[in-house]
N, C-alpha and C positions, 0 to 999 in steps of 0.2 A: 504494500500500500504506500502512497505517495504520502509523504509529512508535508505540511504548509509550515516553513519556516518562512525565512526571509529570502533566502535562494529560489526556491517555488516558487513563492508571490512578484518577485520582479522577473524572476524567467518573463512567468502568464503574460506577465506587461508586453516585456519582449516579443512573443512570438506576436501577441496581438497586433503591436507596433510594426513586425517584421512582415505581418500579415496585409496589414494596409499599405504598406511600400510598395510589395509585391503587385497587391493590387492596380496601384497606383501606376506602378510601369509598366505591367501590363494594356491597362487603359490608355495610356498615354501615349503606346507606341505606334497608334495609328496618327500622329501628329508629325513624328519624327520624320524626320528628311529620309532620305536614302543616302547610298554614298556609304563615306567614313563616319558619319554621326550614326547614321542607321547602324551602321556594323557595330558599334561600340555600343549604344542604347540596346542590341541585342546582347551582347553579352554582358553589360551591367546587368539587365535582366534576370539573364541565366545565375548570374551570381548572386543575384537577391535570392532567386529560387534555393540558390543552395546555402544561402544561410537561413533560410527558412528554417528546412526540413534540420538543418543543424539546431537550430532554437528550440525545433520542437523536442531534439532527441534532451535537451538539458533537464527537464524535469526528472529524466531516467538513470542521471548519475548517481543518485544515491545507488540505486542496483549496482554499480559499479563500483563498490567501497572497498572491495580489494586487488581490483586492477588497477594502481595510479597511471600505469605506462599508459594502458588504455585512452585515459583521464587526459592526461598528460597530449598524447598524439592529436586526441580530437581537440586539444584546446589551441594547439600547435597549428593545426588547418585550419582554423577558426581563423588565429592571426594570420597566419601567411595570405586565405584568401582575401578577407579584411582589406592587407597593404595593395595586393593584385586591384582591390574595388576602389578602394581612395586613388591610386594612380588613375587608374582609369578615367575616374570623376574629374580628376583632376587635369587631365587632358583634355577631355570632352568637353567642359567649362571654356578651356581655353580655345580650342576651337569653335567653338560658339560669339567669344568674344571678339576675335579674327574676323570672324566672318559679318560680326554686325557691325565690326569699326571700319570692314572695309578694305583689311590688308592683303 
C-alpha cells in the first residue's frame, strides 16, 4: 500500500502538473511551424511524455527500499533527460527569437 507522506503528496502535484504540460504540447502542436521548430517541439514532446510516465512510476519507490542502485539509475535519467529538455528549450526559444527579430 502506498503511504501519503510528503514525497507522495508532491509527486501527485507533479504528475498532475507533468500531466497538463503534456497536455498542453500536445495541443499546441498543431500551431507549430514545420521545419527545425517543428522537429524540436516534437521531441520536447516526446520528452514530456517521458517524464510523465517517469512521475508516474515515483509514487512506486517506496517498493523499491532495497534497491538504491535501482533508485539511484532512475533518478540518474531523470536528470540526464531533464538537461537533454532545458537544452533543447533553450535552443528553440532562441530560435524563435531569431526569427521574430529578423536575423
Amino acid at each position: 500500500m502506498i503511504k501519503f507522506d510528503l514525497f507522495t503528496v508532491i509527486s501527485g502535484f507533479a504528475i498532475v502538473i507533468m500531466f497538463i504540460a503534456l497536455w498542453q504540447a500536445i495541443d499546441y502542436r498543431s500551431s507549430v511551424p514545420g521545419g527545425v521548430v517543428g522537429k524540436t517541439w516534437k521531441l520536447i514532446t516526446r520528452l514530456i511524455g517521458l517524464f510523465f510516465f517517469g512521475y508516474l512510476a515515483t509514487p512506486f519507490y517506496a517498493l523499491l527500499a532495497d534497491k538504491q542502485e535501482v533508485k539511484d539509475l532512475i533518478v540518474a535519467c531523470i536528470f540526464f533527460f531533464g538537461a537533454i529538455y532545458v537544452l533543447l528549450t533553450v535552443r528553440l526559444v532562441h530560435k524563435i527569437i531569431t526569427v521574430m527579430k529578423g536575423e
